[in-house]
N, C-alpha and C positions, 0 to 999 in steps of 0.2 A: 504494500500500500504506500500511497504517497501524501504528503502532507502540500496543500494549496491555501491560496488567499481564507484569510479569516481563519487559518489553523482548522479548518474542515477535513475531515480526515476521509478519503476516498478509495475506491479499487481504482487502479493504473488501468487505462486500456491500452493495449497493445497497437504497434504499428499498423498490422494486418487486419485491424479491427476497423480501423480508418475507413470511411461511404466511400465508392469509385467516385460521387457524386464532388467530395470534397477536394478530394486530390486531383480530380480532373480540371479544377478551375483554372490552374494556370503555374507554370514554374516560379511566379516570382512570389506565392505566398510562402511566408518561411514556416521551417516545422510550427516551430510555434505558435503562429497564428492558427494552424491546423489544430492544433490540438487545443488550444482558446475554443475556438468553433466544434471542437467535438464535445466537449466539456460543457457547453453552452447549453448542447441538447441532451442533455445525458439528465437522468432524476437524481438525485441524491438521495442516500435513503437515513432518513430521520426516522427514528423509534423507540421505544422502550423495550429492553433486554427482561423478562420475565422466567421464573418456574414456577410448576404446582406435585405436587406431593400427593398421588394418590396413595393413602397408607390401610394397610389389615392386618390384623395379627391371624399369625400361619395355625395357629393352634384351633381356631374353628372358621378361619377364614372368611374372617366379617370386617368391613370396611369401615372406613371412618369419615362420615359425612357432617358438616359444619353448617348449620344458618347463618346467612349474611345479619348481622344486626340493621335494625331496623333503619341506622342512620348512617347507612353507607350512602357513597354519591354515584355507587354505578349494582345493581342488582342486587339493591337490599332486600335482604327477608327471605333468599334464593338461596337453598342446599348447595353446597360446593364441595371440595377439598380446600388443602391447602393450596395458599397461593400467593404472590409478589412479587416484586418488581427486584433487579439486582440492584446492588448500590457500585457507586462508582470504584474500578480497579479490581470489582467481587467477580470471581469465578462462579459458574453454575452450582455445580456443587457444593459449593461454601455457602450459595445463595441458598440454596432449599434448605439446608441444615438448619443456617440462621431464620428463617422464616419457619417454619415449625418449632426450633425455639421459642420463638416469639410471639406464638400462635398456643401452642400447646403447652410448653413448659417444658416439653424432654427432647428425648432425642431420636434417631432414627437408624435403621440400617437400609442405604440403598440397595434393591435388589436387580432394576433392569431400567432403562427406558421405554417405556410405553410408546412417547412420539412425538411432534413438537405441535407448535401452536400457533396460528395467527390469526386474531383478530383486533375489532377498534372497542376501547373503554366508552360507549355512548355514539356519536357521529363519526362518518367514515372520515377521517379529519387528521391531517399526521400527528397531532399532537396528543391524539388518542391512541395510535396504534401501539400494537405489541407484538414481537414474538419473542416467543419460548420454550423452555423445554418442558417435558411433565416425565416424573420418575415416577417408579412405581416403589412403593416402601413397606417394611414391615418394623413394628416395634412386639418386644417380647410382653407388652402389658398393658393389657386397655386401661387398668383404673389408673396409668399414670399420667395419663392427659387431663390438661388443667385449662381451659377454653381462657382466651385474653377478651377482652371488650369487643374485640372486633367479629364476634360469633354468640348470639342470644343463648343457643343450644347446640346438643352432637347426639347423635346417633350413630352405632353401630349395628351394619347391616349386612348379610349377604346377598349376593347378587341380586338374587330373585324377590329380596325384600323391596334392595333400591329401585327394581323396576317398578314395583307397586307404588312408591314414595314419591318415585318422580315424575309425575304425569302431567306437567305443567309442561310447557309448548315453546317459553323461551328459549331462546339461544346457549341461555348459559348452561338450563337443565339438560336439553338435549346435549350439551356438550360432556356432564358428569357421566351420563349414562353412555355417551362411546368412549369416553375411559376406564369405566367398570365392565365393559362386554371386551374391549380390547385385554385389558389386564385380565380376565378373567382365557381370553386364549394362551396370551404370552405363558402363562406359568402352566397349562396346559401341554404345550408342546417345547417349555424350553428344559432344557437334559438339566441332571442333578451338577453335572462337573459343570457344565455353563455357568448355570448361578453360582458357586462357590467360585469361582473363575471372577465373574464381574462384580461380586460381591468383596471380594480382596480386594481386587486389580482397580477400581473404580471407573471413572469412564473419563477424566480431565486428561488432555492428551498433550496441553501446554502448549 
């Protein structure tokens, strides 16, 4: 990546990336100018860096589903998992930890990636947007979760409860419930050496 005007940090595009349309204008525009004009048209992409935390404990394989408190500014009162934003220089995984800290009070053991995420907080608006990661997690003890302000209530549920529970129509519900039919294949079909595998190993690649 390269660093441009305003300390903007962007992807490099390559020579061969260049429009015929550009380079055909004429010998006397210098690289430069070309790549001023390719840069002109190009998006930049503004966002917010997010994880969310789907957690169960292995032992009866029941989920942990979170109500939004009533005085959130985006999908209050809406069953979730864990979820937030990273903080500035924070790795993924360091991001999900500290947020479930901060949400629950303990701790967690990553088991896999479920898959990533994106959409907008409210209006399709960049200063809404997100993506991010969502892990799948296990803790060895449901009575150690300790819900912070930002969740009225919890529930643990198995699958087939959270289907029941979730029959509201928004975006965000539909969105829990393809994370709990997904994680509920992953650990399905992933080998016993895998998970101790990525469960060691973790998934920060640096």
């Amino acid at each position: 990546m390269c660093d441009i005007q305003n300390h903007y940090t962007i992807f490099c595009v390559p020579r061969c990336a260049f429009s015929v349309d550009a380079v055909s204008e004429g010998p006397d525009l210098a690289l430069g100018e070309l790549v001023a004009q390719e840069f002109q048209q190009m998006s930049i992409g503004r966002f917010y860096g997010g994880v969310a935390a789907l957690i169960w404990v292995p032992e009866d394989n029941r989920y942990l589903l979170l109500k939004r408190s009533d005085d959130k500014d985006f999908a209050a009162g809406v069953w979730e998992c864990v979820t937030g934003r990273l903080d500035q220089g924070e790795g993924f995984e360091d991001a999900v930890r500290r947020e479930v800290r901060e949400e629950l009070g303990t701790e967690i053991d990553i088991e896999f990636i479920i898959g990533t995420t994106h959409f907008y907080r409210g209006a399709v608006d960049p200063k809404n947007e997100l993506i991010g990661v969502v892990y799948g997690c296990t803790i060895p003890d449901a009575d150690a979760v300790n819900i912070s302000s930002e969740h009225s209530e919890y529930r643990w549920v198995t699958a087939d409860e959270a289907v029941a529970l979730l029959t509201a129509s928004d975006s965000s519900t539909l969105w829990i419930r393809r994370l709990i039919a997904s994680a509920e294949t992953i650990k399905n079909l992933i080998s016993p050496a895998l998970a101790d595998h990525l469960r060691s190993s973790g998934f920060e690649l640096g």
